[in-house]
N, CA, C and O atoms as CSV, one atom per row, in Angstrom:
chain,resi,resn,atom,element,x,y,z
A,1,UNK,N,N,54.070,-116.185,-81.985
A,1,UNK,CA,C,52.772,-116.125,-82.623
A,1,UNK,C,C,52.279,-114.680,-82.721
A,1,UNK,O,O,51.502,-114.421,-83.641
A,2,UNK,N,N,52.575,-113.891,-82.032
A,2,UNK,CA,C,51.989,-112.248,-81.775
A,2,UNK,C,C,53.090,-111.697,-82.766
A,2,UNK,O,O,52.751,-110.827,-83.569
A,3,UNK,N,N,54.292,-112.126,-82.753
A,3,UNK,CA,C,54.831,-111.364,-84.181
A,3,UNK,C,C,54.169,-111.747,-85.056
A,3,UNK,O,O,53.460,-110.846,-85.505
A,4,UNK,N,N,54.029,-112.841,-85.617
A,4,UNK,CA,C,53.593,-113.170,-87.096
A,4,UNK,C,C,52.406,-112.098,-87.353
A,4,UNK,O,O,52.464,-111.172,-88.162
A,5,UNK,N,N,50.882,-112.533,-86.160
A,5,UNK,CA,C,50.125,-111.515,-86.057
A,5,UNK,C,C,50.306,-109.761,-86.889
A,5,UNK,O,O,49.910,-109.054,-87.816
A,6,UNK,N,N,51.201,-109.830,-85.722
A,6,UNK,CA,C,51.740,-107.938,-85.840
A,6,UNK,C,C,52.058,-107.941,-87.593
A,6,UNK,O,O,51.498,-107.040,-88.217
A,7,UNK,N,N,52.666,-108.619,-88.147
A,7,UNK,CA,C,53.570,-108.635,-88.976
A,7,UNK,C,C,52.408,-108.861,-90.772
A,7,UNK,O,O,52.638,-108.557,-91.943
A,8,UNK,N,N,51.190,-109.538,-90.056
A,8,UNK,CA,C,50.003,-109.349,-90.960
A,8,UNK,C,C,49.229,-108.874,-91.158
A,8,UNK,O,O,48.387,-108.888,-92.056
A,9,UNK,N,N,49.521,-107.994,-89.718
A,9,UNK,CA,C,48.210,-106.696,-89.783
A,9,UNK,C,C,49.062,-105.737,-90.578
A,9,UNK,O,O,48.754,-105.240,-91.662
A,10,UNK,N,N,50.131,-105.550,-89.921
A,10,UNK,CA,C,50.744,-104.604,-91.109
A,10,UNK,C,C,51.641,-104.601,-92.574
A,10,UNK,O,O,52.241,-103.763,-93.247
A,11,UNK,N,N,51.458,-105.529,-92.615
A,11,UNK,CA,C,51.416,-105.991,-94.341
A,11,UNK,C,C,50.289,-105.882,-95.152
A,11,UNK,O,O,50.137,-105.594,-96.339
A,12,UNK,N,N,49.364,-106.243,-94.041
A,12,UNK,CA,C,47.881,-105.837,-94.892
A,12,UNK,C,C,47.410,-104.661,-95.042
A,12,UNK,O,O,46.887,-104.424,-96.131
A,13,UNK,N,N,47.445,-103.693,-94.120
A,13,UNK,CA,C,47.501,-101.861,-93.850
A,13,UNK,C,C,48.443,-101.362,-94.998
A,13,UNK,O,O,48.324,-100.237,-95.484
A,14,UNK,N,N,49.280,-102.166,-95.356
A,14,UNK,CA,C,50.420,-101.530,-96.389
A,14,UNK,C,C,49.706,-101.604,-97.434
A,14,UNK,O,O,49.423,-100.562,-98.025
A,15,UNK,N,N,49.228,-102.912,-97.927
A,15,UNK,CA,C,48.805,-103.284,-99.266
A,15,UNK,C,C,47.488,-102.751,-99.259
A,15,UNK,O,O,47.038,-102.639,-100.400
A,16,UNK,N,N,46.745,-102.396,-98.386
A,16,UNK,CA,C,45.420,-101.881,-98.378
A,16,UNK,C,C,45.475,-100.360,-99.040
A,16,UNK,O,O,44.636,-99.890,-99.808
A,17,UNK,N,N,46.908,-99.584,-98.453
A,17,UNK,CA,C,47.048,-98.526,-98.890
A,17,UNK,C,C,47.760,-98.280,-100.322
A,17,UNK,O,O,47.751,-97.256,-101.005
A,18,UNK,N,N,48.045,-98.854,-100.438
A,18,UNK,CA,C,48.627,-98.567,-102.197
A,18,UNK,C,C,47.519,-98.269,-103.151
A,18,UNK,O,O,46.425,-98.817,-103.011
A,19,UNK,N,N,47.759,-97.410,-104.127
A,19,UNK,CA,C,46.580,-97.294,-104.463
A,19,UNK,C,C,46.466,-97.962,-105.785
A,19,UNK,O,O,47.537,-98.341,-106.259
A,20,UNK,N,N,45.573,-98.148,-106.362
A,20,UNK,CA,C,44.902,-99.381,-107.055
A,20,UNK,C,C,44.254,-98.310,-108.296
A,20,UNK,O,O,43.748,-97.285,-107.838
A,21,UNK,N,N,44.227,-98.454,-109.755
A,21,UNK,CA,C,43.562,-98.215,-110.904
A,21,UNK,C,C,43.180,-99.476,-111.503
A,21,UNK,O,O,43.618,-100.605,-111.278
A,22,UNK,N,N,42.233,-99.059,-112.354
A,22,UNK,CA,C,41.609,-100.007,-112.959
A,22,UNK,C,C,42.427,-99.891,-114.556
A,22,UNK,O,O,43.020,-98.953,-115.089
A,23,UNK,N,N,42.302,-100.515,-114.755
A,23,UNK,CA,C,42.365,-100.291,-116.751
A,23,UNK,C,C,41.186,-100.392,-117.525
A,23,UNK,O,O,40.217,-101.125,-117.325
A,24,UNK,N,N,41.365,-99.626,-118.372
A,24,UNK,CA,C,38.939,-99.255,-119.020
A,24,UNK,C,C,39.657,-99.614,-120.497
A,24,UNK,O,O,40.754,-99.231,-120.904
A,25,UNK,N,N,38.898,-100.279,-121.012
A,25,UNK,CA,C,38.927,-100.082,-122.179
A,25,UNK,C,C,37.702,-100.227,-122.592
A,25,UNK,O,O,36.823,-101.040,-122.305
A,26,UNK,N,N,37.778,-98.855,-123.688
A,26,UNK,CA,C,36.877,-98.273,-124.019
A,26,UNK,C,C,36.040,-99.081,-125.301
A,26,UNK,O,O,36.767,-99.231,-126.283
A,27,UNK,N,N,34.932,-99.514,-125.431
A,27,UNK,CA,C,34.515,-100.581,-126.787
A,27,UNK,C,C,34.363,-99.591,-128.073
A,27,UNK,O,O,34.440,-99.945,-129.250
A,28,UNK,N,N,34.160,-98.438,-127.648
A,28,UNK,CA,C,33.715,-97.195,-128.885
A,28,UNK,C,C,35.264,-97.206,-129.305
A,28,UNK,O,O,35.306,-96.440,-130.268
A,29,UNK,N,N,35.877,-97.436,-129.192
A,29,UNK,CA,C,37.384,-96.964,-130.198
A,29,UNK,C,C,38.469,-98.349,-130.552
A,29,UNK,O,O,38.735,-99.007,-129.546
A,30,UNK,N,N,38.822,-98.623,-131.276
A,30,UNK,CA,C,38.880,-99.751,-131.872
A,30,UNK,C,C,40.557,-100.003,-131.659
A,30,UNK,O,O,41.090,-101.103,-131.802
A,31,UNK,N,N,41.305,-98.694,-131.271
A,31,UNK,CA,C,43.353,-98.969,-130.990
A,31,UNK,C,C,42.929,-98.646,-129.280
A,31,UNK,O,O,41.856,-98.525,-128.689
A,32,UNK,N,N,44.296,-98.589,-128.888
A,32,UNK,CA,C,44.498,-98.916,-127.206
A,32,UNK,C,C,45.660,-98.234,-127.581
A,32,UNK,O,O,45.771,-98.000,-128.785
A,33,UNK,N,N,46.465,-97.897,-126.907
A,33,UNK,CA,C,48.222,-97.317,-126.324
A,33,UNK,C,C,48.455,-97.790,-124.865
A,33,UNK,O,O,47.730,-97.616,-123.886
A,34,UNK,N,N,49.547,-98.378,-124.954
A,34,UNK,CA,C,49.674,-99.169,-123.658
A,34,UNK,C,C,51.076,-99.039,-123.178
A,34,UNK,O,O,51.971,-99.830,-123.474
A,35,UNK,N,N,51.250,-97.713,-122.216
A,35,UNK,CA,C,52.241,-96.686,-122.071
A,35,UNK,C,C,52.689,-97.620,-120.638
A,35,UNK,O,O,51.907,-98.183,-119.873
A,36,UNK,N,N,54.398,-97.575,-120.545
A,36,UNK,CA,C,55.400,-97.507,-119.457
A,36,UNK,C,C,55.608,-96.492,-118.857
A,36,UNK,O,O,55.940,-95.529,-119.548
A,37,UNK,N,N,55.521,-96.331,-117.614
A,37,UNK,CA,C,55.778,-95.389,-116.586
A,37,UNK,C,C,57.513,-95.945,-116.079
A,37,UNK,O,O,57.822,-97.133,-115.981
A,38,UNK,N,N,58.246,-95.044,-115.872
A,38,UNK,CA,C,59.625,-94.788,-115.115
A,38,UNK,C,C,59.016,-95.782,-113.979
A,38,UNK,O,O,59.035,-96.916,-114.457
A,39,UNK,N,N,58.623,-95.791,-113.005
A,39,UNK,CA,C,58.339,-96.716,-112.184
A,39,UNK,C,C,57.922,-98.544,-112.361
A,39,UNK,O,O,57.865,-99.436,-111.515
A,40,UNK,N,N,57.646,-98.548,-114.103
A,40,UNK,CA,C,56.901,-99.864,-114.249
A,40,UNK,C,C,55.633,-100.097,-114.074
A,40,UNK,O,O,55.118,-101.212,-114.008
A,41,UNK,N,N,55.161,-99.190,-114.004
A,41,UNK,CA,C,53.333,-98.966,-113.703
A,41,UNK,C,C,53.336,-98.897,-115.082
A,41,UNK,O,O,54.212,-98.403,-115.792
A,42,UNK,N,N,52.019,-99.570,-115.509
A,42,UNK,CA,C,51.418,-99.639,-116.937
A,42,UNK,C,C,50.239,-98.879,-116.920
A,42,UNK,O,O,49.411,-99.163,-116.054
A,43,UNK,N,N,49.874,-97.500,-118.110
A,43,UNK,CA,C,48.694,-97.811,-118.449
A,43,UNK,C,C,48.389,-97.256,-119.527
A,43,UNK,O,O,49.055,-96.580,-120.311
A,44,UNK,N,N,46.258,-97.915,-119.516
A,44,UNK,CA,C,46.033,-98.048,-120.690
A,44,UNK,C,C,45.196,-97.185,-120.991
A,44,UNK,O,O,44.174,-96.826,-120.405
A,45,UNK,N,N,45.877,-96.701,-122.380
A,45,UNK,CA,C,44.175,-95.798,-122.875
A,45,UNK,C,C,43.628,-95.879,-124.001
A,45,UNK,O,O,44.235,-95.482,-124.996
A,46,UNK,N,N,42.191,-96.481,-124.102
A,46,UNK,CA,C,41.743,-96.877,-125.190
A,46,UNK,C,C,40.706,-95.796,-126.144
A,46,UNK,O,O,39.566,-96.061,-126.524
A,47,UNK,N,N,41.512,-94.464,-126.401
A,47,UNK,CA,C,40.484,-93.616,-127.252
A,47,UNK,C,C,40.811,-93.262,-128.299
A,47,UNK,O,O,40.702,-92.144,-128.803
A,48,UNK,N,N,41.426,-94.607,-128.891
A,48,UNK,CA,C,42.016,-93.630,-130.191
A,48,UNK,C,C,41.101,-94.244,-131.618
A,48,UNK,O,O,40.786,-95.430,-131.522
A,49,UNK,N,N,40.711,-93.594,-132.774
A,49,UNK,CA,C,39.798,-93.779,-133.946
A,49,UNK,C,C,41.427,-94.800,-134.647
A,49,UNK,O,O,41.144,-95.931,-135.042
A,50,UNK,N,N,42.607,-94.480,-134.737
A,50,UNK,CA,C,42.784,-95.545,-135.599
A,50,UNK,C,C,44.481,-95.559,-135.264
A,50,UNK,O,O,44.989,-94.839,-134.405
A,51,UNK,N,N,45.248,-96.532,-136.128
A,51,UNK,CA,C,46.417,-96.591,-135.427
A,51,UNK,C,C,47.638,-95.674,-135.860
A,51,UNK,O,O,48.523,-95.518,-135.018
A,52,UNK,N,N,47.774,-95.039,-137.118
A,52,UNK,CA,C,48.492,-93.679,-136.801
A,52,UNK,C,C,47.825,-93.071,-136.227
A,52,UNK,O,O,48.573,-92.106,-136.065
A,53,UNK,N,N,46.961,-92.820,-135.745
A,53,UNK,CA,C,46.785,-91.551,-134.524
A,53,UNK,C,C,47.331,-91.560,-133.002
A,53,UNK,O,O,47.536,-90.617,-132.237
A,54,UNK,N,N,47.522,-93.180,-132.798
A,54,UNK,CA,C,47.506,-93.997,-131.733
A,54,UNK,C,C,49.584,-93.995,-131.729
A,54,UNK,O,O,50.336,-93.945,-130.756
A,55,UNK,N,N,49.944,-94.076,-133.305
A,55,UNK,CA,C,51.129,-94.252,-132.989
A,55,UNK,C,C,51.792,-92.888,-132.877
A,55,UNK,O,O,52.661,-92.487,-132.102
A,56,UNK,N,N,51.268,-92.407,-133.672
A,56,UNK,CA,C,51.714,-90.606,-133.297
A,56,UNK,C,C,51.825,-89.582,-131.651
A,56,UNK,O,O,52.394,-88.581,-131.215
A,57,UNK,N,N,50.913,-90.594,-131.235
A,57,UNK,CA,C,51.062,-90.512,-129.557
A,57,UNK,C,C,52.005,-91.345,-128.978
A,57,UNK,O,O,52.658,-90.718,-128.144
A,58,UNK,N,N,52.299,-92.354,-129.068
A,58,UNK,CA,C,53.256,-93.066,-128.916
A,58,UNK,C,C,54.640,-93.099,-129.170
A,58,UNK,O,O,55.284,-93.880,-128.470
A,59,UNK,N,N,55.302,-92.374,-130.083
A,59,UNK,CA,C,56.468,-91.510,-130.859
A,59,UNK,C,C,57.237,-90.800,-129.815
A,59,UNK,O,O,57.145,-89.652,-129.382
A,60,UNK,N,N,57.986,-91.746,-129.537
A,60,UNK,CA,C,59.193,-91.063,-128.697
A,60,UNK,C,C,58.738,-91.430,-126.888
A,60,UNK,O,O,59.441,-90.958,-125.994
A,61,UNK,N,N,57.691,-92.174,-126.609
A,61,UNK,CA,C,57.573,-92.748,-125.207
A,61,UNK,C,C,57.912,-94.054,-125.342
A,61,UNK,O,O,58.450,-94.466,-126.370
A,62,UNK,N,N,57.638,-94.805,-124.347
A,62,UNK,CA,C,57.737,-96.268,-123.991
A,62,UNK,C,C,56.543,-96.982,-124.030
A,62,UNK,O,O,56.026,-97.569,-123.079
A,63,UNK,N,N,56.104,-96.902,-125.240
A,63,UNK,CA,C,54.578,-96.826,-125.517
A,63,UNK,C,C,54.797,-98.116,-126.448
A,63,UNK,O,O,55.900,-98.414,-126.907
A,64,UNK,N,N,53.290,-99.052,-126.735
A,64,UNK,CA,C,52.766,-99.896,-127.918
A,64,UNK,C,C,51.248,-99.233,-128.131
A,64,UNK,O,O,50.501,-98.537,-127.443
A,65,UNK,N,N,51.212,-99.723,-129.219
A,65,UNK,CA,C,49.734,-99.512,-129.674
A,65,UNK,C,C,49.248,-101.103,-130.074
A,65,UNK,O,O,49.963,-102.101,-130.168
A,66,UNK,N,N,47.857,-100.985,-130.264
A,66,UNK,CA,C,47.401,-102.498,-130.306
A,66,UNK,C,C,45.626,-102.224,-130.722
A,66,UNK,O,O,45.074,-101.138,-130.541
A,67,UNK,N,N,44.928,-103.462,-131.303
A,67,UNK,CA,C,43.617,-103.512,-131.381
A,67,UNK,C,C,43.082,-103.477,-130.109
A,67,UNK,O,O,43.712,-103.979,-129.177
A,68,UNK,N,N,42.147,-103.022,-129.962
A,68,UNK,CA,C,41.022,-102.864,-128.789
A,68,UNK,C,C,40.318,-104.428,-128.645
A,68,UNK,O,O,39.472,-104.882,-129.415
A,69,UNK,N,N,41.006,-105.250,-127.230
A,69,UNK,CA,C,40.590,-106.466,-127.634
A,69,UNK,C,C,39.109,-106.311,-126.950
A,69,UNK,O,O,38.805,-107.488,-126.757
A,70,UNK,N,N,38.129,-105.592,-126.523
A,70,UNK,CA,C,36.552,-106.142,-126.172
A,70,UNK,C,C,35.883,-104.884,-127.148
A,70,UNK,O,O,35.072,-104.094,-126.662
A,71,UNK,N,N,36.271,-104.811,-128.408
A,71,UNK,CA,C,35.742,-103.940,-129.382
A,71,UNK,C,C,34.924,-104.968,-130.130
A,71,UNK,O,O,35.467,-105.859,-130.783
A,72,UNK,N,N,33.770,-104.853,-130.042
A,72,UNK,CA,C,32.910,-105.663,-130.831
A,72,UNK,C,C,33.142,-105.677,-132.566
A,72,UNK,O,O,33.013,-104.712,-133.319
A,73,UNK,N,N,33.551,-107.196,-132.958
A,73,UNK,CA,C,33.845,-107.065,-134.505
A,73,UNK,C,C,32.906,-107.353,-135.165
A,73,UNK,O,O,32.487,-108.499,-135.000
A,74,UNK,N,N,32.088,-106.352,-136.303
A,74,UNK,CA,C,31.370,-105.987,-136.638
A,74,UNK,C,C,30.930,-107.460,-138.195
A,74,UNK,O,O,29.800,-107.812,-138.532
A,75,UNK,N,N,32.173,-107.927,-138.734
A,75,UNK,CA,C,32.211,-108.556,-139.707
A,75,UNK,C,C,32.342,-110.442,-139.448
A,75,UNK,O,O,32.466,-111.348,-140.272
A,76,UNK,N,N,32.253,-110.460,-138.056
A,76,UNK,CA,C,32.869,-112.163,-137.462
A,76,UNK,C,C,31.392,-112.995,-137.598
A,76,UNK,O,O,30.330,-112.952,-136.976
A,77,UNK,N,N,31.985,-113.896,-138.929
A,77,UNK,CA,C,30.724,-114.916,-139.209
A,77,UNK,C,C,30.153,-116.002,-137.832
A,77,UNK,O,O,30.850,-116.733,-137.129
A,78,UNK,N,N,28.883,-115.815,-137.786
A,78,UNK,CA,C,28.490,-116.588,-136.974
A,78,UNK,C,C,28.528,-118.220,-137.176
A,78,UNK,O,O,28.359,-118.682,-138.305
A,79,UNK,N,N,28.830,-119.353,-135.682
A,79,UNK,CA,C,29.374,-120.194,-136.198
A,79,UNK,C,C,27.496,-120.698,-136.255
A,79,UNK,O,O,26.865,-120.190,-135.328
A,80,UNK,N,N,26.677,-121.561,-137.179
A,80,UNK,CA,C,25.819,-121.683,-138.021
A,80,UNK,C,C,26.094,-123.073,-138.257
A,80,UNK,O,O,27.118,-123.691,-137.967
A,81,UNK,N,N,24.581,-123.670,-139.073
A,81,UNK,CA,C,24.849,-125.073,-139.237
A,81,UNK,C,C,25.789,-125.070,-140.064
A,81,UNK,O,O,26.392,-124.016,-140.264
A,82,UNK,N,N,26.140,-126.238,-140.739
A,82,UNK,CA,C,26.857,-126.441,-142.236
A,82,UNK,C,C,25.297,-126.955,-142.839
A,82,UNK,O,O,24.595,-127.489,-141.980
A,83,UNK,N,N,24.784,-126.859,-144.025
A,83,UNK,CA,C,23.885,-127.577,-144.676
A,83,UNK,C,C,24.343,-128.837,-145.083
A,83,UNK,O,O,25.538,-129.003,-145.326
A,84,UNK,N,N,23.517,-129.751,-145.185
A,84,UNK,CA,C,23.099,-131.569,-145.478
A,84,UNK,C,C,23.584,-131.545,-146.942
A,84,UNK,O,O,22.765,-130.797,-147.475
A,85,UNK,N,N,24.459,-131.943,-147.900
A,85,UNK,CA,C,24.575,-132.232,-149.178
A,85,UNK,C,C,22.951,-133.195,-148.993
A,85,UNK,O,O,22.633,-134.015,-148.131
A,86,UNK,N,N,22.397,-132.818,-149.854
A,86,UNK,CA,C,21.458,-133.500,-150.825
A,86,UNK,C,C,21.325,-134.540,-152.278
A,86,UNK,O,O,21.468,-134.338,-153.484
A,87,UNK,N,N,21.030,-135.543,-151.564
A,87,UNK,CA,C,21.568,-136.715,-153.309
A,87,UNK,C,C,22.345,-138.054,-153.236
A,87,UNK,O,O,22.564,-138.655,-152.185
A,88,UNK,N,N,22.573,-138.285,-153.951
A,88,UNK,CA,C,23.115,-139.871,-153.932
A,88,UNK,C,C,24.924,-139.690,-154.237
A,88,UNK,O,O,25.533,-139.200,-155.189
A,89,UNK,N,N,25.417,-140.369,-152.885
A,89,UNK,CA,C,26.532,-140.518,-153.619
A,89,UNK,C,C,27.240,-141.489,-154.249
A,89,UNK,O,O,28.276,-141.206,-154.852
């Protein structure tokens, strides 16, 4: 029982220490680049105005580019009644 113990305190001291990023994405810019690290660490950066600019950074890494998914879309119809046809059918 005192191994297991031992064996969760320091598994937890391990994982406590790794260090931790967030991913931001930014709502002011509408592409993302979502770069591979040699290690398999991902990350993201969301400042780009449009997607050749986004892919031109991306050109020759282990990179995607993509829409900014919490970019507020400016043109998305609200869902609204339908109106009552009126009249005899």
């Amino acid at each position: 029982m005192r191994t297991l113990r031992w064996t969760v305190v320091v598994v937890a001291t391990i994982l406590a220490g790794a260090p931790a990023t967030a991913q931001r994405y930014d709502p002011h810019y509408p592409v993302c680049l979502q770069k591979w690290g040699q290690t398999g660490a991902i990350a993201i950066d969301c400042s780009y105005t449009s997607l050749e600019q986004c892919r031109a950074t991306a050109s020759g890494l282990s990179a995607t580019c993509y829409a900014n998914p919490y970019r507020p879309q400016a043109d998305q119809a609200s869902p609204g009644r339908v109106p009552r046809r009126q009249g005899v059918y």
